[in-house]
C-alpha positions as CSV (number, residue, x, y, z in Angstrom):
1,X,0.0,0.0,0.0
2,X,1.2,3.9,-0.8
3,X,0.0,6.4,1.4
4,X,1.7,9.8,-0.2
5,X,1.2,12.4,2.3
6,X,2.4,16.0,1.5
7,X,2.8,18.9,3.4
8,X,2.9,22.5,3.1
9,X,4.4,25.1,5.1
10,X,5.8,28.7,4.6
11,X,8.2,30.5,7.2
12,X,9.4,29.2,10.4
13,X,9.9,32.3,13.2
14,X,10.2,31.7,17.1
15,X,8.4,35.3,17.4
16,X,6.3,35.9,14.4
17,X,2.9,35.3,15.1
18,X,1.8,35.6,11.3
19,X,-0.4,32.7,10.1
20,X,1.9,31.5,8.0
21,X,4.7,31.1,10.5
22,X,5.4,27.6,12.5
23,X,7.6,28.1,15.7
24,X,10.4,25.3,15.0
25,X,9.9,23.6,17.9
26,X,6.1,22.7,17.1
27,X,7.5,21.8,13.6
28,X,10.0,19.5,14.9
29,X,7.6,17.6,16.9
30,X,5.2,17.8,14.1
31,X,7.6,15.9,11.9
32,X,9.1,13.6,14.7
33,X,5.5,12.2,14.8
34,X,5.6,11.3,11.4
35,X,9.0,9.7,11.5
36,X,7.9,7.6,14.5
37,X,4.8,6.8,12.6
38,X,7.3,5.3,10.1
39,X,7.2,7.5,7.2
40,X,10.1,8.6,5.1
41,X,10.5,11.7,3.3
42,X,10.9,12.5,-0.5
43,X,10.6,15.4,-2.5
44,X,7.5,16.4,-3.9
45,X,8.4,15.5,-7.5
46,X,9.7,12.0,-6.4
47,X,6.7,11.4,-3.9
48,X,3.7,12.6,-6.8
49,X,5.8,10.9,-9.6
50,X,7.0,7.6,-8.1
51,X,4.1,6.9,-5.5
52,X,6.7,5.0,-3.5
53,X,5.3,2.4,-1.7
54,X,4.9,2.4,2.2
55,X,4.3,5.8,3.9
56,X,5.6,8.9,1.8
57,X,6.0,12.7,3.4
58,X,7.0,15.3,1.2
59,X,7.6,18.9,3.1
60,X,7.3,21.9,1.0
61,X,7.7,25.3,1.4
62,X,5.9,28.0,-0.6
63,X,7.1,31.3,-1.4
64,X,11.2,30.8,-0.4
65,X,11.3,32.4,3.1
66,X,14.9,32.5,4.1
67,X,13.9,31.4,7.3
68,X,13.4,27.7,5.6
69,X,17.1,27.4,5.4
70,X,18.2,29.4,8.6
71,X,15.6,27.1,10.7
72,X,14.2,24.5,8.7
73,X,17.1,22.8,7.7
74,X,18.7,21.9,10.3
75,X,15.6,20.3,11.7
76,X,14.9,18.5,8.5
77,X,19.2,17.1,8.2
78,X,18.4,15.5,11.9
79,X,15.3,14.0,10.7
80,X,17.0,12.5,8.1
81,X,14.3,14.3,5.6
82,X,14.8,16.1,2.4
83,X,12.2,18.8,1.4
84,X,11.1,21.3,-1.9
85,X,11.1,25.0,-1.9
86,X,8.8,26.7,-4.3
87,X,10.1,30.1,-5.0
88,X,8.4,33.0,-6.4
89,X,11.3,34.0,-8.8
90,X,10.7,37.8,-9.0
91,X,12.2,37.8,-5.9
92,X,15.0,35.8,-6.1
93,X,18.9,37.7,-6.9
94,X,22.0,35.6,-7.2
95,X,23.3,36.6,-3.7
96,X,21.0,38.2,-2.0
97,X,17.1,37.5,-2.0
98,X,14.4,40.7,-2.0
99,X,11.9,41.4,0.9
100,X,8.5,39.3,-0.3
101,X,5.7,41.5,-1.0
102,X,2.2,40.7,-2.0
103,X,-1.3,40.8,-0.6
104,X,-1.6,38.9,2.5
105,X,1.9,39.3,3.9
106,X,2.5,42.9,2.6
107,X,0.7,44.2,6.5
108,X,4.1,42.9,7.6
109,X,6.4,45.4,5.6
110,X,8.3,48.1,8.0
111,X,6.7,46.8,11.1
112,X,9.0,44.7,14.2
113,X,8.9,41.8,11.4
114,X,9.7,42.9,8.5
115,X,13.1,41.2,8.2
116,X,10.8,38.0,8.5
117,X,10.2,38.8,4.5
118,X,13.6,38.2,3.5
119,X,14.1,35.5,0.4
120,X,16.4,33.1,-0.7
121,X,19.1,34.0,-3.0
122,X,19.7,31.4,-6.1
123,X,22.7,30.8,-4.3
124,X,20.9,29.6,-1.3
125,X,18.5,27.6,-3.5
126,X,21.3,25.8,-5.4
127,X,22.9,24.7,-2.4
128,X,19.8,22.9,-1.0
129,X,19.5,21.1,-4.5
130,X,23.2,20.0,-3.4
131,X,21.9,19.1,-0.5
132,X,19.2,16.6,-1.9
133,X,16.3,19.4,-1.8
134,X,13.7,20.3,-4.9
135,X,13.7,24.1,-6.3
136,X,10.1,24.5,-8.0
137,X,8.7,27.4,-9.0
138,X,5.8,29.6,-7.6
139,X,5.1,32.2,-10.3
140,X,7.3,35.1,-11.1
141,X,4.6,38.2,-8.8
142,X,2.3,35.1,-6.5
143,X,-0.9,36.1,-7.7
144,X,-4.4,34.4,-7.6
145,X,-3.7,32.7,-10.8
146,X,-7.8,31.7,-11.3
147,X,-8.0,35.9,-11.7
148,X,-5.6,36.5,-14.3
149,X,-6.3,36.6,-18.3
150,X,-4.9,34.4,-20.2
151,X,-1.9,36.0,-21.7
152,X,-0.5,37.0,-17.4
153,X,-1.2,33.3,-16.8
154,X,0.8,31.7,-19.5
155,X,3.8,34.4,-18.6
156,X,3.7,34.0,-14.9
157,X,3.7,29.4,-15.5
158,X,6.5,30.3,-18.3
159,X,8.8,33.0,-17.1
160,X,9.1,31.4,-13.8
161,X,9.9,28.3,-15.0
162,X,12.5,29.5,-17.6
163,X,13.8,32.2,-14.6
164,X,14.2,29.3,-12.2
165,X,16.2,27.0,-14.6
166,X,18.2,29.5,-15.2
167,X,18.9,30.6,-11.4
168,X,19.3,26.9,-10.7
169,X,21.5,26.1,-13.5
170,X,18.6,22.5,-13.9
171,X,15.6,21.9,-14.9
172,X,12.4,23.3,-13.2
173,X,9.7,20.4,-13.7
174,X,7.0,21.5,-10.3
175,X,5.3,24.3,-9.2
176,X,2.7,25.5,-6.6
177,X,0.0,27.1,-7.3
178,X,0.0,30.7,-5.1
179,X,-2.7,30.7,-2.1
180,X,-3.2,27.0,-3.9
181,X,-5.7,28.8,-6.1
182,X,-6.7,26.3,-8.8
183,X,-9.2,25.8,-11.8
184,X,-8.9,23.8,-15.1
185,X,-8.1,26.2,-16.9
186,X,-4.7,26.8,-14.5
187,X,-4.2,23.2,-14.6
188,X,-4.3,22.9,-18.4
189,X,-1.8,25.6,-18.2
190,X,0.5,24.2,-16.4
191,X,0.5,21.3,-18.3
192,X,1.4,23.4,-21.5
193,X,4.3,25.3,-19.6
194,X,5.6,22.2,-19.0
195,X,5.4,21.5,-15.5
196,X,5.7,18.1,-14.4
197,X,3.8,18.6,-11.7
198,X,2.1,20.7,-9.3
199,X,1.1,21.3,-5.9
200,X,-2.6,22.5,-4.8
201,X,-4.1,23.7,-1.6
202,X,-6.6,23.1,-0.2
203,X,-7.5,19.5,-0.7
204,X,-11.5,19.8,-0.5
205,X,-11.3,20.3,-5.0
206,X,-8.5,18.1,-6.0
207,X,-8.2,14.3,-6.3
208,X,-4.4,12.7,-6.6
209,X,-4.0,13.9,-10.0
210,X,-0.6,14.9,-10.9
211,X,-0.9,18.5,-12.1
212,X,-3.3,19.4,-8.8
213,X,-1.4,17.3,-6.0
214,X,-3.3,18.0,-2.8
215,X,-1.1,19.3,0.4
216,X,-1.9,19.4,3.9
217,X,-1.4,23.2,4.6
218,X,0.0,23.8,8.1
219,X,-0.6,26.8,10.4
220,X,0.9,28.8,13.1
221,X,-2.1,27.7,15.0
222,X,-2.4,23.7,14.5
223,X,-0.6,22.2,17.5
224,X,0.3,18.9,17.9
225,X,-3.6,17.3,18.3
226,X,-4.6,19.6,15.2
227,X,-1.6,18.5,13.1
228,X,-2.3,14.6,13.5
229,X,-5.8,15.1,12.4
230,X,-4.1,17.0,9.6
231,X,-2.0,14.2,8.4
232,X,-4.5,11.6,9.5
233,X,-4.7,8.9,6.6
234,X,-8.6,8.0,7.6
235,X,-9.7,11.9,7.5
236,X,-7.4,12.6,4.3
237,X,-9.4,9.7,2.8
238,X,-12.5,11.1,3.8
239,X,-12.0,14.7,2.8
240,X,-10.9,12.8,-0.4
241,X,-14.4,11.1,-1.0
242,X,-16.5,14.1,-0.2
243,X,-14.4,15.9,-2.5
244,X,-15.2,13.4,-5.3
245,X,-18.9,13.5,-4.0
């Protein structure tokens, strides 16, 4: 039996009390429950495209925080777990990344946080692909991709794409849909940009189809009881059937 089960976060802070922000301590115990619940990590590429047998996590991060490698990592390398950053590429630089910026985390921007919007360079992203990590993409601006015209939604799929092969010096084959906002019309674009696959949120609209991948999204507020009805395999299963339904 496969049970794929993957997971999304976003910044990891011990003071940040954004939404998107996990203290690392709640996500180490998160994972450590996995782990002694016997799964074993992947990437998100190797987990949606391989369906390895036996339990499968993949942790991904949208967006690129920079906090993912000052925090995450080193949590993740004692776990024994890889992981896939999806990074919006129009704020990516070679050496140093720009402050994030778009609705929903912009209330943050010249406040006691703000340096809690700092990126990953290309540098940075390259060596976590050394490391055994996945660089995907997550547009070039992170907007609500169902919104946009036709012409913005095959740039933002395409120029990220080409901008993150190019910043990692491989191949970009996945990408995350921003706010996991999703139609068929986004899907089928995807497709024709080339993506291998690609990562949705939330689950309630997507099967296990490869192009709208369904994540568990976790939150600065889902402690440890919250989180393992999260990951449970019997509610994903049910949350999967009404879905269908």
């Amino acid at each position: 039996m496969s049970d794929v089960l993957v997971l999304c976060y976003h910044a990891l802070s011990e003071a940040w009390d954004a939404d998107l922000s996990v203290r690392p301590g709640v996500f180490e115990r998160q994972l450590e429950l996995l782990v002694s619940r016997g799964y074993r990590g992947a990437t998100f590429t190797e987990a949606v495209r391989l369906a390895p047998r036996g339990k499968t996590v993949a942790v991904t991060f949208d967006d690129g925080f920079r906090s993912v490698l000052e925090l995450a990592l080193p949590i993740l390398d004692r776990l024994e777990l890889p992981a896939t950053v999806f990074a919006v590429t129009g704020f990516a630089r070679e050496d140093e990344g720009l402050a994030l910026s778009w609705d929903g985390i912009d209330q943050w921007r010249g406040g006691p946080h703000d340096h809690e919007l700092a990126s990953l360079s290309w540098r940075e992203l390259r060596g976590l692909a050394d490391h055994g990590w996945e660089v995907g993409s997550h547009t070039c601006s992170h907007p609500h991709l169902p919104q946009v015209d036709d012409g913005r939604l095959r740039d933002e799929l395409e120029r990220s794409r080409e901008a993150c092969a190019e910043g990692m010096r491989r191949p970009c084959s996945s990408l995350a849909y921003p706010y996991g906002s999703v139609d068929a019309r986004v899907v089928q674009a995807a497709r024709d940009a080339g993506y291998d696959a690609a990562a949705a949120l939330p689950a309630r609209l997507h099967g296990r189809r490869r192009h709208e991948w369904p994540r568990a999204g976790i939150y600065h507020g889902d402690d440890l009881r919250r989180f393992g009805l999260k990951v449970s395999p019997v509610v994903r299963a049910a949350r999967r059937l009404t879905a269908l339904g």
